[in-house]
KOLTI-351510 format. One line per 3 residues: number of its first residue (from 1); for each residue x, y, z of C-alpha. Coordinates in pm, whole numbers, plus 50000, padded with zeros to 5 digits. Layout:
<sites>
NUM> X,Y,Z ~ ...
</sites>
This chain:
<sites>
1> 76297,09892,05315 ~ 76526,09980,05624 ~ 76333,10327,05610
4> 76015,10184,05656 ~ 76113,09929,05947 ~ 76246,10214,06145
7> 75972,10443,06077 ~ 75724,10150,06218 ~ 75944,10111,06530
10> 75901,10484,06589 ~ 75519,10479,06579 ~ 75517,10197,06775
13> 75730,10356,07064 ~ 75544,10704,07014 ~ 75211,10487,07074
16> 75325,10345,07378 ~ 75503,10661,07541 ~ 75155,10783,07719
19> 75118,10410,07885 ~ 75473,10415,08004 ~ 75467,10717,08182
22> 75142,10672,08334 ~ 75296,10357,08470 ~ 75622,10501,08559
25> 75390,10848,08700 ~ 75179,10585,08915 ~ 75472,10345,09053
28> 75703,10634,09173 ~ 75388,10836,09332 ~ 75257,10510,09477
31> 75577,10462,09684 ~ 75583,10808,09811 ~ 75272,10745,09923
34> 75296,10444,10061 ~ 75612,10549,10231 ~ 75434,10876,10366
37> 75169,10689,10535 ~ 75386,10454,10670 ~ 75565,10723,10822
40> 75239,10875,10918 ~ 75050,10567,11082 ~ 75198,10692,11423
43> 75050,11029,11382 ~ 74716,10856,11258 ~ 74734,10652,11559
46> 74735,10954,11832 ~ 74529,11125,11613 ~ 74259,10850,11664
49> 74302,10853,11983 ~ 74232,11213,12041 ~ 73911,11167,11855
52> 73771,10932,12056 ~ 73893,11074,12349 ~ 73694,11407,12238
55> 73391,11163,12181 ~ 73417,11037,12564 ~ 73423,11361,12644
58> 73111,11510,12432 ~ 72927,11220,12555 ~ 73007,11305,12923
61> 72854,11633,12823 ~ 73226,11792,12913 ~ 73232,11948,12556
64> 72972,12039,12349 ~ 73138,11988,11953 ~ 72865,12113,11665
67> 72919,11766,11466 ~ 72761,11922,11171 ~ 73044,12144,11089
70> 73253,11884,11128 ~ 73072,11611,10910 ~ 73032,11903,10667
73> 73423,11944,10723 ~ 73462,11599,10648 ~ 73251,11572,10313
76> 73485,11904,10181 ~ 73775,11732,10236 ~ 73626,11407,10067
79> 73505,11603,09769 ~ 73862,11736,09701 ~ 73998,11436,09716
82> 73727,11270,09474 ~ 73807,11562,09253 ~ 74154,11595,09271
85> 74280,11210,09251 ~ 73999,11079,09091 ~ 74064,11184,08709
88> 74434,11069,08743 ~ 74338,10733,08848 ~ 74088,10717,08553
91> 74345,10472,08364 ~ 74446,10093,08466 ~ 74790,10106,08408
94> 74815,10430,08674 ~ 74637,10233,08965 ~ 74811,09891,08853
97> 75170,10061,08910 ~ 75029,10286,09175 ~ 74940,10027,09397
100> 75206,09850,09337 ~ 75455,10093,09479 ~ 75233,10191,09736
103> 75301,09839,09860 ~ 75668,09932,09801 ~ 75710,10237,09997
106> 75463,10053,10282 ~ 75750,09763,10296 ~ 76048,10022,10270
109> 76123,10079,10643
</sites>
């Protein structure tokens, strides 16, 4: 009878091993994350800056930008991301955990 008890523990913990390391995946890549774009919110900051300051400057006629490669730029970059991220956060217990330690690493200072 002991046989059986530990052979229905065993299935039980092999049934659960995909949801634990999807959650333990998603909570230690959420806090890199979050601490990366903590770390990069300064960079974001200047960044945004220099865009609108290119913006004045288009609309000054100073430059002339071609917006369309750069909207067509922007929708690349999107579509990557959509297909890139998007399948691994196809499960709950991935964006549960990886928003949790995106909060985390966003607190971490």
């Amino acid at each position: 009878m002991s046989e059986s008890l530990w052979t229905i523990i065993g299935e039980g913990l092999e049934s659960i091993k995909p949801i634990v390391y999807s959650v333990g995946i998603g909570g230690i890549g959420g806090f890199f994350v979050g601490y990366l774009v903590k770390k990069i919110l300064n960079l974001a900051i200047i960044l945004g800056v220099a865009a609108f300051g290119l913006l004045y400057l288009a609309q000054m006629k100073v430059i002339n930008p071609n917006f369309q490669e750069i909207m067509i730029l922007i929708s690349n970059f999107g579509d990557f991301l959509n297909q890139s991220i998007a399948p691994l956060m196809a499960t709950v217990p991935f964006m549960s955990s990886f928003f949790l330690g995106f909060l985390g690493g966003l607190r971490r200072s």
